[in-house]
PDB file with one MODEL, atoms N, CA, C and O in Angstrom:
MODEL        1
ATOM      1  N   UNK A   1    -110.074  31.751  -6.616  1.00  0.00           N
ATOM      2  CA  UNK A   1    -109.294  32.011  -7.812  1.00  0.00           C
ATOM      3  C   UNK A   1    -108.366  30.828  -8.049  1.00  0.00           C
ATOM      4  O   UNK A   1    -107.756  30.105  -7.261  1.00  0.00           O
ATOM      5  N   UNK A   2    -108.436  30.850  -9.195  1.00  0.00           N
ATOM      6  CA  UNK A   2    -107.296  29.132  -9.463  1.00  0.00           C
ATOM      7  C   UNK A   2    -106.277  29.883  -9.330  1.00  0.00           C
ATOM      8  O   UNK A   2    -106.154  30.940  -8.711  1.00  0.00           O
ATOM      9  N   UNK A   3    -105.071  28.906 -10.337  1.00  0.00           N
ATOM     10  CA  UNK A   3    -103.454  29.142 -10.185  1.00  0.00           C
ATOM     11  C   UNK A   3    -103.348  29.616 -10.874  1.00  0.00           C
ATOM     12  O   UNK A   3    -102.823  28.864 -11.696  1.00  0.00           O
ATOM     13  N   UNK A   4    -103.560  31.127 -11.553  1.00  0.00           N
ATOM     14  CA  UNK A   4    -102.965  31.616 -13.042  1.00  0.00           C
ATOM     15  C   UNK A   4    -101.352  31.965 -12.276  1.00  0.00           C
ATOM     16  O   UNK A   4    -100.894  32.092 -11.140  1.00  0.00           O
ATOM     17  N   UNK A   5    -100.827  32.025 -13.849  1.00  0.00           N
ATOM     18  CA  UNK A   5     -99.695  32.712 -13.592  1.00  0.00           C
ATOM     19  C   UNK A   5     -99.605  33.902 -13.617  1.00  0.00           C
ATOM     20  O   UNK A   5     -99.230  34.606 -12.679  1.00  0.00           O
ATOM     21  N   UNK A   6     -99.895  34.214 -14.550  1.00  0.00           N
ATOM     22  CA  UNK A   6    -100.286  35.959 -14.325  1.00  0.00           C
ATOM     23  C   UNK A   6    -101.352  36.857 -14.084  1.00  0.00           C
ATOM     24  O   UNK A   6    -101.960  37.455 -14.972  1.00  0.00           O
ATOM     25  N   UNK A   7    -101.521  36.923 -13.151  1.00  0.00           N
ATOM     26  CA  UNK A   7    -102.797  37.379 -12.910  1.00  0.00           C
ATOM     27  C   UNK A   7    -103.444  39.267 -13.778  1.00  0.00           C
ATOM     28  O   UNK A   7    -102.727  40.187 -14.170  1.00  0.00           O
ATOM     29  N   UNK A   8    -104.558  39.196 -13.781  1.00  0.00           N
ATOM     30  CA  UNK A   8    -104.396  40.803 -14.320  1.00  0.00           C
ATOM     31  C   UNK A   8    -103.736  42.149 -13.562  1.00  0.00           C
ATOM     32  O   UNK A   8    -102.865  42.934 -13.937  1.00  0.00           O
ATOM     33  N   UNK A   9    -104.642  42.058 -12.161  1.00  0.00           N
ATOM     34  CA  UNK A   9    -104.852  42.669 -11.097  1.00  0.00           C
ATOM     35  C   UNK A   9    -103.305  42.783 -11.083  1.00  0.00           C
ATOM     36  O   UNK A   9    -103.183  43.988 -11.299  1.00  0.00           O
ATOM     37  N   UNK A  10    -101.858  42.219 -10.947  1.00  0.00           N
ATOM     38  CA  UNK A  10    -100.913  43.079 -10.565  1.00  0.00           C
ATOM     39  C   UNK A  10    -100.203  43.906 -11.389  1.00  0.00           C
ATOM     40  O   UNK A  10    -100.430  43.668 -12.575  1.00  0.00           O
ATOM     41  N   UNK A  11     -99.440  44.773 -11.197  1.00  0.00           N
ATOM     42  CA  UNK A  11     -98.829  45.767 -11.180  1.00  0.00           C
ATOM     43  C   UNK A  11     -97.436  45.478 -11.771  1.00  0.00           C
ATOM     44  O   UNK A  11     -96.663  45.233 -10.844  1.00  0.00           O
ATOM     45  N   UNK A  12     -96.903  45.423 -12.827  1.00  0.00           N
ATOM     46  CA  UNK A  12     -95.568  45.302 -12.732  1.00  0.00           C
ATOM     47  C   UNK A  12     -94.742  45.878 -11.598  1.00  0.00           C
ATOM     48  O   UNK A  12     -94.977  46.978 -11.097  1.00  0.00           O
ATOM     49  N   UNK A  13     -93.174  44.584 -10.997  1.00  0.00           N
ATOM     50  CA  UNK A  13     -92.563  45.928 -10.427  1.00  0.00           C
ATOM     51  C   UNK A  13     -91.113  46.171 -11.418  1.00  0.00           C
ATOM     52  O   UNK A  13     -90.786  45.272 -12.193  1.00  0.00           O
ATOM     53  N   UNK A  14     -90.443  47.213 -11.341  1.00  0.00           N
ATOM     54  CA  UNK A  14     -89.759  48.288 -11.557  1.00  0.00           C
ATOM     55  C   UNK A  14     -88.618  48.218 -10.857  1.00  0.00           C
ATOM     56  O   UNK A  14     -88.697  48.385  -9.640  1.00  0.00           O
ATOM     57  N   UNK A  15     -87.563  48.007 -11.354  1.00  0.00           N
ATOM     58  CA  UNK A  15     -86.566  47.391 -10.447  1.00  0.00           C
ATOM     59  C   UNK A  15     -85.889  49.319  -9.960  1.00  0.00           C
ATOM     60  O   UNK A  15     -86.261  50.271 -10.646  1.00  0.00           O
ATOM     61  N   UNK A  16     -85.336  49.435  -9.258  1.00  0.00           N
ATOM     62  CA  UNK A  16     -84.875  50.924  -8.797  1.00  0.00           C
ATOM     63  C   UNK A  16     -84.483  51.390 -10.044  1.00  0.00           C
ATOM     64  O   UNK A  16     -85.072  52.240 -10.712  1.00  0.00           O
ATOM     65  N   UNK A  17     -83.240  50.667 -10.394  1.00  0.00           N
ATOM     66  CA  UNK A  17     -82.304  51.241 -11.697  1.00  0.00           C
ATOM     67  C   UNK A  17     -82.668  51.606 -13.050  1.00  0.00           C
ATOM     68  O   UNK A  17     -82.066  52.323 -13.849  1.00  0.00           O
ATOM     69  N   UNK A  18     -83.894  50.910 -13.173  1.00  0.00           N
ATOM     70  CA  UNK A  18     -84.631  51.167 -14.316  1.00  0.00           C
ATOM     71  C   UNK A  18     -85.732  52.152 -14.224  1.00  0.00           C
ATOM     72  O   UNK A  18     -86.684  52.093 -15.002  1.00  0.00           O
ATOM     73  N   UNK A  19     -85.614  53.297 -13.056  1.00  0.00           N
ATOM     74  CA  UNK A  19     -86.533  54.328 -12.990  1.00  0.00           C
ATOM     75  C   UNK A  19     -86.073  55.622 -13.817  1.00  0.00           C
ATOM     76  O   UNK A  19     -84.920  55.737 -14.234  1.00  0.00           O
ATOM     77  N   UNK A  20     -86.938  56.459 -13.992  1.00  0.00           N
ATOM     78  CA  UNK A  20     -86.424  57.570 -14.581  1.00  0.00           C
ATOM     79  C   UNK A  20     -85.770  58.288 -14.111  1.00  0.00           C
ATOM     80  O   UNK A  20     -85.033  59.036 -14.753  1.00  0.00           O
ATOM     81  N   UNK A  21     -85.876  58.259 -12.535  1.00  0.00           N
ATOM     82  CA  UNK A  21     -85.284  59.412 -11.862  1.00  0.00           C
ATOM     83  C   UNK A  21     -83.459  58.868 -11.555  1.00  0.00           C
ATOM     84  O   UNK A  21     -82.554  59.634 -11.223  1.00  0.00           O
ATOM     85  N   UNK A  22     -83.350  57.590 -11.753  1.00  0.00           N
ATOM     86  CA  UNK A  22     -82.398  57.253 -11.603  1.00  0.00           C
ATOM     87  C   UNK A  22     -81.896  57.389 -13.024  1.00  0.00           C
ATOM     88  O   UNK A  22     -80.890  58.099 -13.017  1.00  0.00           O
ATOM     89  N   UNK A  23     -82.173  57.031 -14.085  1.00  0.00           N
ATOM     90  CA  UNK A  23     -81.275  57.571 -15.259  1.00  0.00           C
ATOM     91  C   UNK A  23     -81.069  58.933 -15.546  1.00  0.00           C
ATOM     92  O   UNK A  23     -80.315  59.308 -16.444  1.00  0.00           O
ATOM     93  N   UNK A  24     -81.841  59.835 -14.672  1.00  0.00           N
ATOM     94  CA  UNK A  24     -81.186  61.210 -14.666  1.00  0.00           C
ATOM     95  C   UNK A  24     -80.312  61.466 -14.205  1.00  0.00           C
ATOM     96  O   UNK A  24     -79.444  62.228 -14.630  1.00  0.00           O
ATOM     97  N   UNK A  25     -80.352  60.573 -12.701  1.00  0.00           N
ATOM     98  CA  UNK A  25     -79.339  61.029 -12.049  1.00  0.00           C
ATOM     99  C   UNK A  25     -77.321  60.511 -12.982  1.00  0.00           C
ATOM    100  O   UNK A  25     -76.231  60.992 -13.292  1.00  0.00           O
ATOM    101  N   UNK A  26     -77.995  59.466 -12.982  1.00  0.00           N
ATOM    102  CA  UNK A  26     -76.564  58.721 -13.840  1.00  0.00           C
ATOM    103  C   UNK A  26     -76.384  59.661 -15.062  1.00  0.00           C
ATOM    104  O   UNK A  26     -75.259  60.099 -15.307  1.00  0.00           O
ATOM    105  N   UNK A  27     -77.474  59.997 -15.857  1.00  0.00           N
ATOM    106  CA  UNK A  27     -76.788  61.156 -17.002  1.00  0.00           C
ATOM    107  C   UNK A  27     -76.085  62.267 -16.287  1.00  0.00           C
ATOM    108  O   UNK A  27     -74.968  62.575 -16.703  1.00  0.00           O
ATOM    109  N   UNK A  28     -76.594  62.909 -15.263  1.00  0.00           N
ATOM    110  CA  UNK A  28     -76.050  64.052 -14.582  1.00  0.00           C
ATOM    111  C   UNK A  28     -74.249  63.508 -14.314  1.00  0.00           C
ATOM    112  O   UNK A  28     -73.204  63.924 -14.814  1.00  0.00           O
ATOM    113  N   UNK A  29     -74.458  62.695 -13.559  1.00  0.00           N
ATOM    114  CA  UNK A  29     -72.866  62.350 -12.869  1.00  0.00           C
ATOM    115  C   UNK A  29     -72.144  62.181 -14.531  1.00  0.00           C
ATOM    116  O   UNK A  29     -71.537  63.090 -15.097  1.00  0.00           O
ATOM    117  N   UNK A  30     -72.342  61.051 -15.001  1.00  0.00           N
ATOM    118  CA  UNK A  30     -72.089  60.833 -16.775  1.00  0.00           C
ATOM    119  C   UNK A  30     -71.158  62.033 -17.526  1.00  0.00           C
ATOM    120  O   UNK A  30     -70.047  61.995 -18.055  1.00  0.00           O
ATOM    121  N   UNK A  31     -72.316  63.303 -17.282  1.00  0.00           N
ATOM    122  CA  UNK A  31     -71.902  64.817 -18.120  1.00  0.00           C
ATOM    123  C   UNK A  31     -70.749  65.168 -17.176  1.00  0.00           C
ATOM    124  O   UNK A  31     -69.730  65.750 -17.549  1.00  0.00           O
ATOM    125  N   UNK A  32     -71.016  64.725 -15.798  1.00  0.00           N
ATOM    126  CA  UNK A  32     -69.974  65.368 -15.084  1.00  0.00           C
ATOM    127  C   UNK A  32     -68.569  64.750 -15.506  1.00  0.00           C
ATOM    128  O   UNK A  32     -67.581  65.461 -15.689  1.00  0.00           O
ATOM    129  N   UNK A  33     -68.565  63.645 -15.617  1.00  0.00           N
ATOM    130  CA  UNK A  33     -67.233  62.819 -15.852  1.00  0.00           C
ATOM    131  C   UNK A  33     -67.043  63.102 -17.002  1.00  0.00           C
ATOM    132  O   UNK A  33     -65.919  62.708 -17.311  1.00  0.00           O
ATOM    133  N   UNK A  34     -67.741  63.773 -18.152  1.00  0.00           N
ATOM    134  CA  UNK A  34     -67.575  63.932 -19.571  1.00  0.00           C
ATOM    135  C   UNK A  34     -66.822  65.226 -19.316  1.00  0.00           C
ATOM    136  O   UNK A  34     -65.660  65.110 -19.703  1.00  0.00           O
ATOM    137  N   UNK A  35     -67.052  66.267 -18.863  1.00  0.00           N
ATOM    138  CA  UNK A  35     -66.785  67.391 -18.291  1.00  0.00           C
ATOM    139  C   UNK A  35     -65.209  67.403 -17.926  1.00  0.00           C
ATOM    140  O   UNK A  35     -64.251  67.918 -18.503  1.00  0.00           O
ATOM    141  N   UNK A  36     -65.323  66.556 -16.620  1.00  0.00           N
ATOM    142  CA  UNK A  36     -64.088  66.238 -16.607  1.00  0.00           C
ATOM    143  C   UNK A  36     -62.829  65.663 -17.140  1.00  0.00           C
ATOM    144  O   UNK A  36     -61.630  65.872 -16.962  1.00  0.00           O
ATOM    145  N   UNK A  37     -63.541  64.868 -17.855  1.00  0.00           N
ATOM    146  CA  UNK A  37     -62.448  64.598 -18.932  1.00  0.00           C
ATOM    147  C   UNK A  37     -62.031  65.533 -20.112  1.00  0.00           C
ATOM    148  O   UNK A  37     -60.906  65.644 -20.598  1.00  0.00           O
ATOM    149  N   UNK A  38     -63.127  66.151 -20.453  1.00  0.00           N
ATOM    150  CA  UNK A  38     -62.675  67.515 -21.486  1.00  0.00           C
ATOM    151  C   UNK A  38     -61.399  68.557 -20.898  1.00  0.00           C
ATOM    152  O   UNK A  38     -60.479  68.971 -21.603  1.00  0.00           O
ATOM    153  N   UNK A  39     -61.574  68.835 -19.562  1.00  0.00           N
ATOM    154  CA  UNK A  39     -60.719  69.445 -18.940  1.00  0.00           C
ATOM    155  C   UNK A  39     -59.344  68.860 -19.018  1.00  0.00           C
ATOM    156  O   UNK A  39     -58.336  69.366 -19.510  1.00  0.00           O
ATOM    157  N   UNK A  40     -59.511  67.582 -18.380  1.00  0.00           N
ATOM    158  CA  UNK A  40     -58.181  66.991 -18.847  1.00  0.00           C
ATOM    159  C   UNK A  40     -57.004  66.764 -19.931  1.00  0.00           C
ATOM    160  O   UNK A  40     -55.787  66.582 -19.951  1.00  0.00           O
ATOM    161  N   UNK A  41     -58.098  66.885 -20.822  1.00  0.00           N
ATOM    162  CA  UNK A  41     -57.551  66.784 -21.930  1.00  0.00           C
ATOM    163  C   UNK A  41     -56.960  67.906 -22.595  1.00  0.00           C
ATOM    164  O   UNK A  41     -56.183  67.876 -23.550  1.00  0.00           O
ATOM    165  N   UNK A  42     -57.527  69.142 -21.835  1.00  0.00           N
ATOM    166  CA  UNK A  42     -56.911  70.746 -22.082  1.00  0.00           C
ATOM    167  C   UNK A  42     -55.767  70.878 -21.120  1.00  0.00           C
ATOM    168  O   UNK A  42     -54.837  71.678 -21.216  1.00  0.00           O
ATOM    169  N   UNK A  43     -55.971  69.938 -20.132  1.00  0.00           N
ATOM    170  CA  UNK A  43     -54.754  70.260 -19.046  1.00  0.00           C
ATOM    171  C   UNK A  43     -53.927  69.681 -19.717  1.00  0.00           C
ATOM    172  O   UNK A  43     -53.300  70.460 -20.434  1.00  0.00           O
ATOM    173  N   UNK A  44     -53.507  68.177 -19.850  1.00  0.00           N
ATOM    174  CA  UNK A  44     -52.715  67.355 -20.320  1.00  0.00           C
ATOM    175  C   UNK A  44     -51.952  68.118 -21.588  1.00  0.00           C
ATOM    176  O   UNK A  44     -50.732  68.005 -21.698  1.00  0.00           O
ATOM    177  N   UNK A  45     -52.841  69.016 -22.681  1.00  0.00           N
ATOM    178  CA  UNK A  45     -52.003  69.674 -23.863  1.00  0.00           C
ATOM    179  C   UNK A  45     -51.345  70.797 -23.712  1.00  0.00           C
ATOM    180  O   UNK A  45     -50.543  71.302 -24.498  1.00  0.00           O
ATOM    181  N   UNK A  46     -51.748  71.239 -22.538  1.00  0.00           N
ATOM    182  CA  UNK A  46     -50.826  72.725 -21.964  1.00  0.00           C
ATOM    183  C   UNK A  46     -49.995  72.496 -21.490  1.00  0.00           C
ATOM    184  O   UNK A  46     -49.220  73.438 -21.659  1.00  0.00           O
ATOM    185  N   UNK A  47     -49.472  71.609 -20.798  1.00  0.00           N
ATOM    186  CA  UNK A  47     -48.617  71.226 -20.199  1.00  0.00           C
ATOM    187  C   UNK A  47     -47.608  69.759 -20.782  1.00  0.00           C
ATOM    188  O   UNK A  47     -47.920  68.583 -20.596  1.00  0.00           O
ATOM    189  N   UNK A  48     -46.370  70.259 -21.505  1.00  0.00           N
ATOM    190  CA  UNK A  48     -45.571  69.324 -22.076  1.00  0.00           C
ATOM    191  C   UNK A  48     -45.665  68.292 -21.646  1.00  0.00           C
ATOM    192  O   UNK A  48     -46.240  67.366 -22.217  1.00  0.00           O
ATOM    193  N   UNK A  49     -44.985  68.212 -20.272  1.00  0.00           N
ATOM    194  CA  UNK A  49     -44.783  67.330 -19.397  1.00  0.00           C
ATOM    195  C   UNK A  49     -46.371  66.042 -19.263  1.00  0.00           C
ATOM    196  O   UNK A  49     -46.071  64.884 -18.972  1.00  0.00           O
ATOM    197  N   UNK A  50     -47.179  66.213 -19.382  1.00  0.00           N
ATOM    198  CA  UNK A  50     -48.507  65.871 -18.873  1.00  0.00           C
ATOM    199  C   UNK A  50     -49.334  65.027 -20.647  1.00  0.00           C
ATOM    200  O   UNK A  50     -50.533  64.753 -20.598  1.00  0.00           O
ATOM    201  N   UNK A  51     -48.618  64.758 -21.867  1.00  0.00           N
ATOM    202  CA  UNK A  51     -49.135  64.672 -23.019  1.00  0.00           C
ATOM    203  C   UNK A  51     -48.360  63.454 -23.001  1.00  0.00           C
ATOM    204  O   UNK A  51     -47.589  63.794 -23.898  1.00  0.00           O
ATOM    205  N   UNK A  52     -48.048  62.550 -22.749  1.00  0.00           N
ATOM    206  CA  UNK A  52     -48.310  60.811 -22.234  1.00  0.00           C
ATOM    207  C   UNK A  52     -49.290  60.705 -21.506  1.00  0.00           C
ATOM    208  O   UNK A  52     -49.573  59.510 -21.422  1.00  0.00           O
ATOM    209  N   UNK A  53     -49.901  61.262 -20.984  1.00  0.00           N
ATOM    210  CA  UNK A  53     -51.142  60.781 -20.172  1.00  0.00           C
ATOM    211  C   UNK A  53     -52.482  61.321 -20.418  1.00  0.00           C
ATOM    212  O   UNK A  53     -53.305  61.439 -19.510  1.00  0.00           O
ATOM    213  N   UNK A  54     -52.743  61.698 -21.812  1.00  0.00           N
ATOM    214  CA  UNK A  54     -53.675  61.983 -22.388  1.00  0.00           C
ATOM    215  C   UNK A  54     -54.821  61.245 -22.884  1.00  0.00           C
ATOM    216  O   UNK A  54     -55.932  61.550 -23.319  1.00  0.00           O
ATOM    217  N   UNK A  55     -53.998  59.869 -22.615  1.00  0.00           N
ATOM    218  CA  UNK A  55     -54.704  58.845 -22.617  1.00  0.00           C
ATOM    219  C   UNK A  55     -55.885  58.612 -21.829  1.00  0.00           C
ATOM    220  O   UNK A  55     -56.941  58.326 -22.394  1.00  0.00           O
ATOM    221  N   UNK A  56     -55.806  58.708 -20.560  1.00  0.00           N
ATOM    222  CA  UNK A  56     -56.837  58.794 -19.163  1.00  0.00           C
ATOM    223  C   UNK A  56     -57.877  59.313 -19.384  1.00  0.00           C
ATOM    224  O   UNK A  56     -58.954  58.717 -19.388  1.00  0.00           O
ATOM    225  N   UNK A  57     -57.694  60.678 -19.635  1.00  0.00           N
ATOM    226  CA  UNK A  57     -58.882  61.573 -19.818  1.00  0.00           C
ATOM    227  C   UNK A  57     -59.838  61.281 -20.994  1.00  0.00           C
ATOM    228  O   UNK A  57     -61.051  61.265 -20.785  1.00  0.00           O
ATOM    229  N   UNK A  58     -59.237  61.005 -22.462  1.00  0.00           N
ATOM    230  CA  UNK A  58     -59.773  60.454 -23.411  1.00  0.00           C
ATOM    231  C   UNK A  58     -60.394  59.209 -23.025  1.00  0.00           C
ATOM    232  O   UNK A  58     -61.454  59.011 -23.619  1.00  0.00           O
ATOM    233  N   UNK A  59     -60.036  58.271 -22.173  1.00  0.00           N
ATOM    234  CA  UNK A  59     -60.679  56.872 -21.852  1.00  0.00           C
ATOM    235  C   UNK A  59     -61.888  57.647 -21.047  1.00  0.00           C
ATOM    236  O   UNK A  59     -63.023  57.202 -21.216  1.00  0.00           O
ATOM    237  N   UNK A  60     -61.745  58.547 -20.361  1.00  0.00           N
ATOM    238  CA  UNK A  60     -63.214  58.871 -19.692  1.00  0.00           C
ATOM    239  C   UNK A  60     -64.078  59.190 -20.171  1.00  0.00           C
ATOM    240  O   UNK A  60     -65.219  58.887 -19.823  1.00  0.00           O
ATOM    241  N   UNK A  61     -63.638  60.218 -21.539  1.00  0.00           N
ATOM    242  CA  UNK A  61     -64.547  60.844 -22.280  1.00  0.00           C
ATOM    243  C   UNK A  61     -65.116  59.667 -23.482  1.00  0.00           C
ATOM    244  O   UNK A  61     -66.151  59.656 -24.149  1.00  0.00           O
ATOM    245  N   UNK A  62     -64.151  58.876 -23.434  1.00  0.00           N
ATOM    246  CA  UNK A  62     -65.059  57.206 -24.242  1.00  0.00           C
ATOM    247  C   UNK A  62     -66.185  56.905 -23.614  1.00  0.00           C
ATOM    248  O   UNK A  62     -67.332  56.885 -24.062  1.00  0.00           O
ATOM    249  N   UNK A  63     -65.751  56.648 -22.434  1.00  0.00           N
ATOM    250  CA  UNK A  63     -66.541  55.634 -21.627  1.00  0.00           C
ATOM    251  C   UNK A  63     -67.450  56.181 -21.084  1.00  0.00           C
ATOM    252  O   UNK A  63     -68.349  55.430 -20.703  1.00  0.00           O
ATOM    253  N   UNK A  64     -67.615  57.673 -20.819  1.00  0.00           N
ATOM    254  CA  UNK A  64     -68.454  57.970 -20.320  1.00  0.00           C
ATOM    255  C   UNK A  64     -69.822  58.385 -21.294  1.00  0.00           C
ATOM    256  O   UNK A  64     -71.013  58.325 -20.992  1.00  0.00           O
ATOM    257  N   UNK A  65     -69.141  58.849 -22.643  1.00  0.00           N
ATOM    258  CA  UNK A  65     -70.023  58.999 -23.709  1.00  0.00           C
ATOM    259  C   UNK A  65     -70.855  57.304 -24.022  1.00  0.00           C
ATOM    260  O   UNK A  65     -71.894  57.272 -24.681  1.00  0.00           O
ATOM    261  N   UNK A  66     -70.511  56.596 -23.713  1.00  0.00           N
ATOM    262  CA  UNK A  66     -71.235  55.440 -24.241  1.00  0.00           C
ATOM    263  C   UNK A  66     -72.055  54.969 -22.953  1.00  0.00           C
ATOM    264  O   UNK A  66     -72.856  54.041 -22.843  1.00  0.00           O
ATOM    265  N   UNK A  67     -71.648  55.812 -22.103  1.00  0.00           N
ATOM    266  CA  UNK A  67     -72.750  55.205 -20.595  1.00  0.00           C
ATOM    267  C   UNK A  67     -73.933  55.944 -21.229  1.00  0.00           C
ATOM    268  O   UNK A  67     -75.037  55.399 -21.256  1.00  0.00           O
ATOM    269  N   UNK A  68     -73.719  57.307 -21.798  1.00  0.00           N
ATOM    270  CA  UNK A  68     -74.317  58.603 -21.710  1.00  0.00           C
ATOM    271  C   UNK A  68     -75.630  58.325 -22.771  1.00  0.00           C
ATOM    272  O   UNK A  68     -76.736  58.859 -22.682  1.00  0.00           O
ATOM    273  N   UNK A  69     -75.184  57.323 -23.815  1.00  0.00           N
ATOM    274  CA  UNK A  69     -75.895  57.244 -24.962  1.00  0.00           C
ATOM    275  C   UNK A  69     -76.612  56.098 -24.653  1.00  0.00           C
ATOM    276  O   UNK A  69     -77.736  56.134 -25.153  1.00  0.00           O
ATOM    277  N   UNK A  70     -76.381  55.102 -24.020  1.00  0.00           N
ATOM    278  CA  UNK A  70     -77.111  53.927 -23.337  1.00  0.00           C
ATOM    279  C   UNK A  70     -77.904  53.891 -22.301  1.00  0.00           C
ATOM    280  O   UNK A  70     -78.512  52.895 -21.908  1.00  0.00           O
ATOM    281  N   UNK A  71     -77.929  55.131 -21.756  1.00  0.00           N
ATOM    282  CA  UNK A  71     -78.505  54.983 -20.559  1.00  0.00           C
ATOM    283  C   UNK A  71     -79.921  56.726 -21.264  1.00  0.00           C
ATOM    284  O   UNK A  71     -81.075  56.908 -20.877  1.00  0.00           O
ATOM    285  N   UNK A  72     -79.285  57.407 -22.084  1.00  0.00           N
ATOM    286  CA  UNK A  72     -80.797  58.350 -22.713  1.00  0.00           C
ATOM    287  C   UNK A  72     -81.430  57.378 -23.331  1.00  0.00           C
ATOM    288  O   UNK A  72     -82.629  57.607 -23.167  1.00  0.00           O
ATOM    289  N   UNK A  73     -81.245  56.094 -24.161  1.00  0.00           N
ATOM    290  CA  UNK A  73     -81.867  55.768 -24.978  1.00  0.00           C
ATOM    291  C   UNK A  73     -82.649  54.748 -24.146  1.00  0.00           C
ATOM    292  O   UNK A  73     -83.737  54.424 -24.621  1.00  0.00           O
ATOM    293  N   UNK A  74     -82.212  54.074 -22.757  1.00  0.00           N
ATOM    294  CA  UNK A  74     -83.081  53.381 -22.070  1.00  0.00           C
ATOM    295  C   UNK A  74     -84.191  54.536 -21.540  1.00  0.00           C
ATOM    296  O   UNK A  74     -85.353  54.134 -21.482  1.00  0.00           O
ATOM    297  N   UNK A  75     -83.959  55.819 -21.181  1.00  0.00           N
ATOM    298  CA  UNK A  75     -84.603  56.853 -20.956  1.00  0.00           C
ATOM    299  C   UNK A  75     -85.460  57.276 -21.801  1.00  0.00           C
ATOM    300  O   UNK A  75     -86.456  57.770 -21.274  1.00  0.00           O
ATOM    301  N   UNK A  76     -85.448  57.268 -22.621  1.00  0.00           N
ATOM    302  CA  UNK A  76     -86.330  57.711 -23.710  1.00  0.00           C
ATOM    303  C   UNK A  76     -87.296  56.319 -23.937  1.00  0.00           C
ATOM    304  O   UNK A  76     -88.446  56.497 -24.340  1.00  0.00           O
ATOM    305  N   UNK A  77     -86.858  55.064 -23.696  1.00  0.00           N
ATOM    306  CA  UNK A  77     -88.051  53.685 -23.863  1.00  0.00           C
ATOM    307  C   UNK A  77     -88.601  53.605 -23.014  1.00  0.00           C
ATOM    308  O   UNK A  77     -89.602  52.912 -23.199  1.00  0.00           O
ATOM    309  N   UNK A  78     -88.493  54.013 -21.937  1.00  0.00           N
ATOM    310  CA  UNK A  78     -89.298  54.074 -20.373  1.00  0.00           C
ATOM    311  C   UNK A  78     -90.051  55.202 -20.509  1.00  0.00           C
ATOM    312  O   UNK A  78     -91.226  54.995 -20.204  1.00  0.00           O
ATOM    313  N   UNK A  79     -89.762  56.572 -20.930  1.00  0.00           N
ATOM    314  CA  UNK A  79     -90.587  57.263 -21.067  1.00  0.00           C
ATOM    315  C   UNK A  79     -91.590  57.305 -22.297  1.00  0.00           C
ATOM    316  O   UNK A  79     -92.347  58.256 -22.103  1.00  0.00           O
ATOM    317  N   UNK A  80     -91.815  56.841 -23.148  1.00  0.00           N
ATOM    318  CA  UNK A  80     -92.296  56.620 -24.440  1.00  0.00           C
ATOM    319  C   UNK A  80     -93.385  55.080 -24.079  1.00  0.00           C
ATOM    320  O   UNK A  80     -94.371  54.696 -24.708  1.00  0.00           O
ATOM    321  N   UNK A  81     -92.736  54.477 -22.855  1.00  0.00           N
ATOM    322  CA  UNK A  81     -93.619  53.486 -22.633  1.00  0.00           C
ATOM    323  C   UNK A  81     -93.185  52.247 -23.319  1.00  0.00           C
ATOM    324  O   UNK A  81     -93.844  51.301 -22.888  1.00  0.00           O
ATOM    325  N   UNK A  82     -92.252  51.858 -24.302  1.00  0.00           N
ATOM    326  CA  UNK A  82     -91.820  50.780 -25.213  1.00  0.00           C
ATOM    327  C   UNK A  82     -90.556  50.029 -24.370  1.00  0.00           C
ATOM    328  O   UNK A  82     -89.765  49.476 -25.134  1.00  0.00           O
ATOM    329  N   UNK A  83     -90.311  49.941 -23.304  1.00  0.00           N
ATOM    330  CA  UNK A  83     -89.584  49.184 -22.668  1.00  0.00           C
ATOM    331  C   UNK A  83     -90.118  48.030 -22.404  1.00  0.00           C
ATOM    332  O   UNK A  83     -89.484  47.186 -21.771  1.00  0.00           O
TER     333      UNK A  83
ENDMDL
END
C-alpha cells in the first residue's frame, strides 16, 4: 500500500467528550445546577436579609442554561449524524 493520507479502512476516532453518553451526563449535572439555582433564587427572596445575593444564583441559572443549550444542540448533531 503506498502513503495515502487517508486511508478508507479507518474508523474515525471520537474523542470521549464528544460521546453521547457524555453529553447526557453533562445535561443531567447542567439541570441539576439549573435546579439549584431556581431554589436559590426562592431562598434569596424569602429571606430579606439574603436579596443582595441574588445575584449568584441567577449567574448559575445563566450559565448553566447556556451550557444546557450548547451542549443538546451538539447532542442532537451527533445523533442525527451531521457533526
Amino acid at each position: 500500500m503506498g502513503l495515502k493520507k487517508k486511508p478508507v479502512f479507518r474508523k474515525i476516532i471520537i474523542p470521549w467528550y464528544d460521546s453521547v453518553t457524555a453529553c447526557a451526563m453533562l445535561l443531567f449535572f447542567m439541570f441539576a445546577v439549573f435546579l439549584f439555582g431556581v431554589v436559590g433564587i426562592s431562598v434569596s427572596f424569602d429571606s430579606q436579609q439574603y436579596h443582595g445575593y441574588a445575584w449568584v444564583p441567577a449567574l448559575l441559572i445563566l450559565l448553566s442554561g447556556i451550557v444546557i443549550v450548547r451542549t443538546s444542540t451538539r447532542m442532537a448533531r451527533l445523533i442525527t449524524g451531521r457533526f
